[in-house]
N, C-alpha and C positions, 0 to 999 in steps of 0.2 A: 744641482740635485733636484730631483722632483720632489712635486709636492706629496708630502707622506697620508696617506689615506688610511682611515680605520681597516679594509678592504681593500686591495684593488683588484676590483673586474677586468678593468678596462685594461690596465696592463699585463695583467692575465690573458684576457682573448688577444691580447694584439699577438700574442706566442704560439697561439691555436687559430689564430685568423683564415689561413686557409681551409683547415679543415672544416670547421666549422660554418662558414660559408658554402662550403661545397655539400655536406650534408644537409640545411637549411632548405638549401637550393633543389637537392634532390628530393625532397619530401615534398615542394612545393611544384614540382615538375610530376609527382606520382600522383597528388591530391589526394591521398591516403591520409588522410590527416587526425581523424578516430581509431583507434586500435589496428593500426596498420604495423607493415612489418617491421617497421624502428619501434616500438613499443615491445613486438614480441620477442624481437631479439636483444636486446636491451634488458630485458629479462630472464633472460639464459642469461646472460653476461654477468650482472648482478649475485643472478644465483649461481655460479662459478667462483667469483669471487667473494664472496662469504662464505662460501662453503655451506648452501640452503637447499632446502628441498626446494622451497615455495616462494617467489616473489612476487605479489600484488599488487601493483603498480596504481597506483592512486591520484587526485587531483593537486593534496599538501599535506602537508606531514599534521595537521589536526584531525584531517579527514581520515585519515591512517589511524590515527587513536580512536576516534568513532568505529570505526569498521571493527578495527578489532575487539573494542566492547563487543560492538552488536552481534559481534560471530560468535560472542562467548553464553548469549543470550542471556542476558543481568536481568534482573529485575528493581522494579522499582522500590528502593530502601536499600538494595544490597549497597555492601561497605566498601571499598577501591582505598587501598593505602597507598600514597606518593608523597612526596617528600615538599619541604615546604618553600625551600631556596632554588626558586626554579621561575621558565616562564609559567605563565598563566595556563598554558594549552591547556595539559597532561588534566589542571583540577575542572579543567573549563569544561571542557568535553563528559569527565564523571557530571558535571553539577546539569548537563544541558538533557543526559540521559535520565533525570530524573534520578539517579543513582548518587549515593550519599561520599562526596569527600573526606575522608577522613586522613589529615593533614598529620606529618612526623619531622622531626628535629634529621638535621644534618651532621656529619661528622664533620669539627669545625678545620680537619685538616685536610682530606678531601673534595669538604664540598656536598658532599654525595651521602644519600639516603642510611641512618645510623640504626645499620639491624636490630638493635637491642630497642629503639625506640620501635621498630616494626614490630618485633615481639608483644610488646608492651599497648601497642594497639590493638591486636587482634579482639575481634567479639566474633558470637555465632555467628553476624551475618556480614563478617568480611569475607569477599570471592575472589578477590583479587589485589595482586602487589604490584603497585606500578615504581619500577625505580627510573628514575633518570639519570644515565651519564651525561653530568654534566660537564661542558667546559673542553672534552676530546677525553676524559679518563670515565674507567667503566667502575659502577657502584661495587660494595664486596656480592658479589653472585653466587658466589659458593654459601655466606652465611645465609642470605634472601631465599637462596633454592634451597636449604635445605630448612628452614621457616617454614614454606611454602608447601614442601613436602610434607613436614609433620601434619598443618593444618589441612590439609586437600585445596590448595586455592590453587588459582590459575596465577600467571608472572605474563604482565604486559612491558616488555621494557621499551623505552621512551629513546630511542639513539640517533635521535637528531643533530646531536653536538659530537658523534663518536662513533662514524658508521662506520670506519676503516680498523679501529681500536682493537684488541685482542687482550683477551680474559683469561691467564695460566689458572689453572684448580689446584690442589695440594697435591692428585694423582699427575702430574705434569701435562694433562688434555692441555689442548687451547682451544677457543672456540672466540669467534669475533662478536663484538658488541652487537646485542641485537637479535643472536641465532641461541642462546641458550633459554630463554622462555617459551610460553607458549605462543609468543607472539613476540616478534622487535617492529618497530614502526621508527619510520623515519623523514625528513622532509629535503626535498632537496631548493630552499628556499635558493637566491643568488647569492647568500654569503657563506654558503653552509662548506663544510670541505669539499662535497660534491656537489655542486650548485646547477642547477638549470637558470634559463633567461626570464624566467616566469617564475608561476608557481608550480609546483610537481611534489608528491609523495610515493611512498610506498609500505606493505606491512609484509612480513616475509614469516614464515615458520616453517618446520619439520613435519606437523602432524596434518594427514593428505586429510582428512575431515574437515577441520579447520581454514582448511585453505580453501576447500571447494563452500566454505559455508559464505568466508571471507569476499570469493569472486561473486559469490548470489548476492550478497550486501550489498557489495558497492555496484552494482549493474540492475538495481531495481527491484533486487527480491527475485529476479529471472535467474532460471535453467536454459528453457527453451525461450526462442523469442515470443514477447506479449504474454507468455503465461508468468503470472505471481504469484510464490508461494508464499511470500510476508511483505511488510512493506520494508522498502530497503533505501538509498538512497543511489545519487550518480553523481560517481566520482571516478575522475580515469585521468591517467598520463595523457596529452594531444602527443604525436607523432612526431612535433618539430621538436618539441621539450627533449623527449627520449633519443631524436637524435644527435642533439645536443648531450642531454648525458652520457651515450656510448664514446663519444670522443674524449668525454673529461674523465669516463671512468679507466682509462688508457693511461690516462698521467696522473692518476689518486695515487701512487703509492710517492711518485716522485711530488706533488703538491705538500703531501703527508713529511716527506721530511724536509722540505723547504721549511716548514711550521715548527718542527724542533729543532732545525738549526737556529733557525733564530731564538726559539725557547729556549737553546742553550748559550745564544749571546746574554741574552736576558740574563740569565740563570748566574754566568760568568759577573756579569757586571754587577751584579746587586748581591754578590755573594757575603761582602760584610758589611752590609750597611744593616745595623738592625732593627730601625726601622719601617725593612722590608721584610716581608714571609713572600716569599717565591714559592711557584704552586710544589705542592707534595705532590711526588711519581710513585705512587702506590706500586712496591713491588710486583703484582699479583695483574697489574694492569699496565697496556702501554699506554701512553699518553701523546694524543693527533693537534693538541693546542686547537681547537677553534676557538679557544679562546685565552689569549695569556695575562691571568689577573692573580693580581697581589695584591699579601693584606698587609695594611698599612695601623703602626701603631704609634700613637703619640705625635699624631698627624694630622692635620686639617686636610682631608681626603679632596673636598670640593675644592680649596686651595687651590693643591695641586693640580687639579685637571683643568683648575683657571689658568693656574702658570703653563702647562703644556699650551694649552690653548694657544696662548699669547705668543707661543715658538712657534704656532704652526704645526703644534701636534695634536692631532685626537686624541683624547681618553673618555672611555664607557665606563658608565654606572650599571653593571649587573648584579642582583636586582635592587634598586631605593628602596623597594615597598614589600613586606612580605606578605606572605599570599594571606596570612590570619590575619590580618589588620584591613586589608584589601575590600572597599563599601560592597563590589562584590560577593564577598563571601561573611558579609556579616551574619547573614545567619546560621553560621557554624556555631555562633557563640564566643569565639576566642576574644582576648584581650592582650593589648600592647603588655610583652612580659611574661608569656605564654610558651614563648619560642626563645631564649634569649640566646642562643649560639646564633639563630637564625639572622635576629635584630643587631647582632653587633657586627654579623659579616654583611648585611646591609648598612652599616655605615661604613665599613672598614674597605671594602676590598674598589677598587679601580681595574680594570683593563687596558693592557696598552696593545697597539694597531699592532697585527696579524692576518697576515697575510703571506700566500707562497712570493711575492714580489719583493719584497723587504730588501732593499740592499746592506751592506755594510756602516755604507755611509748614513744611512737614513736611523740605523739601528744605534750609531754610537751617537746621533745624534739626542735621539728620543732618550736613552741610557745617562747620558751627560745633562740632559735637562732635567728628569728628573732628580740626579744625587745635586744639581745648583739646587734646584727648591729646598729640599733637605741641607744642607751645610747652611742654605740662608736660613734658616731656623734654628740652630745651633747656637 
């Protein structure tokens, strides 16, 4: 058996090896290498498969949350609500605009942003609701949009962990993570479900205003070339990334369920152990696994990812630290106790390796090591 990887890249491309060597190859053969035609088609492609008007292809998925602020044109003090059990980006990027974080409790089944707390934040000078699907599942969007609706705010959704995912509404729509705001932004880091070799992002929406305000941002404040209408910044997909991603966005749906079969070996094997919670599949939402974490009760969490260790297994702490305690963002104010669904699912939850490469053997392996640590605690 191979060694089990939080990730695996590497046995991923060995599956795509050809292609993706021959694409590489061809971009480096055309020397197109800025905004050439692997970016531009690669774009259509994208927006095909989301089913989007607009995709804006970007340098990483932080740059994508920047853009799409700055297309929204905030101002300084305006209020941006996101959620608090998340990475750092989503509040990094509000706090770097000058624009004020204003941080909300999670739904502790979920995971994901808890409407009633977004309610319960709004002031005059909130403009915008950032949710994050976290984990491969989409926040509730129908209560968020329709939050967002009463208020007149704008919705940046955060779908870096969920960019294949799909959203049912009560009227039986679907719409995929990411295309029902006025903005989805996304990162296609290397471990993400659609991953580039590098870094790469993008932000994609339906409204053609937005979109053409989005391409002046990230290209310098330009229309035409050398004239600037504001200051903007540069940020773009390179050419080898994008034709990189054209090939893996060919095998996203088959990578996609590679991820819950194994979520569903997961799912099988720890079904009565109780103290395991195996993630919630929110009716209303599918669930891509990029990430498959369980919360753990009446358990020494770090323990256990000592003992995995010790087999030769990875396990992730997503996240130890929340973002209101974080020296960071001390001056929001908040204090240890603030947030406490947030503070117990940072101690509580673990991640185990996922990945579309997972074998049988590797999975019953990881499954059987965790319920020894458990039974040796009994």
């Amino acid at each position: 058996m191979s060694d089990i990887q939080m990730v695996d890249l590497k046995g991923q491309y060995q599956h795509i090896q050809a292609e993706i060597d021959q694409a590489v190859l061809n971009v480096i053969r055309s020397s197109a290498y800025i905004n050439g035609p692997e970016v531009k088609d690669f774009q259509k492609e994208l927006e095909s498969y989301l089913g989007v008007k607009h995709v804006i292809p970007c340098a990483n998925g932080t740059d994508a949350l920047q853009v799409a602020m700055m297309a929204l044109d905030l101002q300084p003090g305006d209020e941006v609500i996101t959620p608090n059990f998340t990475f750092i980006a989503t509040v990094e990027v509000i706090a770097l605009l000058g624009l004020k974080p204003v941080i909300v409790e999670v739904d502790p089944h979920t995971f994901n942003m808890d409407p009633e707390a977004v309610r319960a934040a709004i002031t005059p000078n909130t403009k915008v609701i950032a949710p994050v699907h976290l984990f491969g599942q989409c926040a509730n969007m129908e209560e968020i949009m329709g939050i967002a609706k009463e208020n007149n705010l704008h919705i940046i959704e955060d779908t870096a962990q969920a960019i294949s995912s799909d959203y049912t509404f009560s009227n039986g729509e679907t719409h995929r993570a990411g295309t029902m705001g006025h903005f989805g932004t996304t990162s296609f880091f290397p471990s993400k479900n659609l991953g580039c070799y590098g870094d790469g992002g993008a932000l994609y929406t339906n409204d053609d205003q937005l979109a053409e305000k989005a391409r002046q941002v990230a290209n310098h404040g330009m229309k035409v070339r050398y004239y600037h209408d504001f200051v903007g910044v540069n940020s773009r997909l390179d050419s080898i990334q994008a034709a990189i991603l054209r090939i893996k966005l060919r095998h996203l749906d088959t990578y996609c369920a590679a991820r819950i079969a194994a979520a569903d070996y997961y799912d099988a094997a720890f079904a009565n152990i109780p103290e395991l919670t195996t993630p919630v599949r929110d009716a209303k939402s599918s669930h891509t696994f990029h990430q498959y974490t369980l919360k753990t009760q009446d358990l020494d969490r770090d323990a256990l990812q000592q003992h995995l260790k010790s087999k030769g297994i990875p396990a992730m702490i997503y996240y130890p630290v929340p973002l209101h305690v974080q020296n960071a963002f001390s001056n929001l104010g908040h204090q240890k106790g603030d947030f406490p669904i947030t503070e117990q699912l940072c101690k509580e939850v673990i991640s185990l390796p996922m990945h579309t490469e997972l074998t049988e053997e590797q999975l019953k392996l990881i499954t059987s090591s965790v319920i020894e640590y458990i039974e040796q605690q009994l």
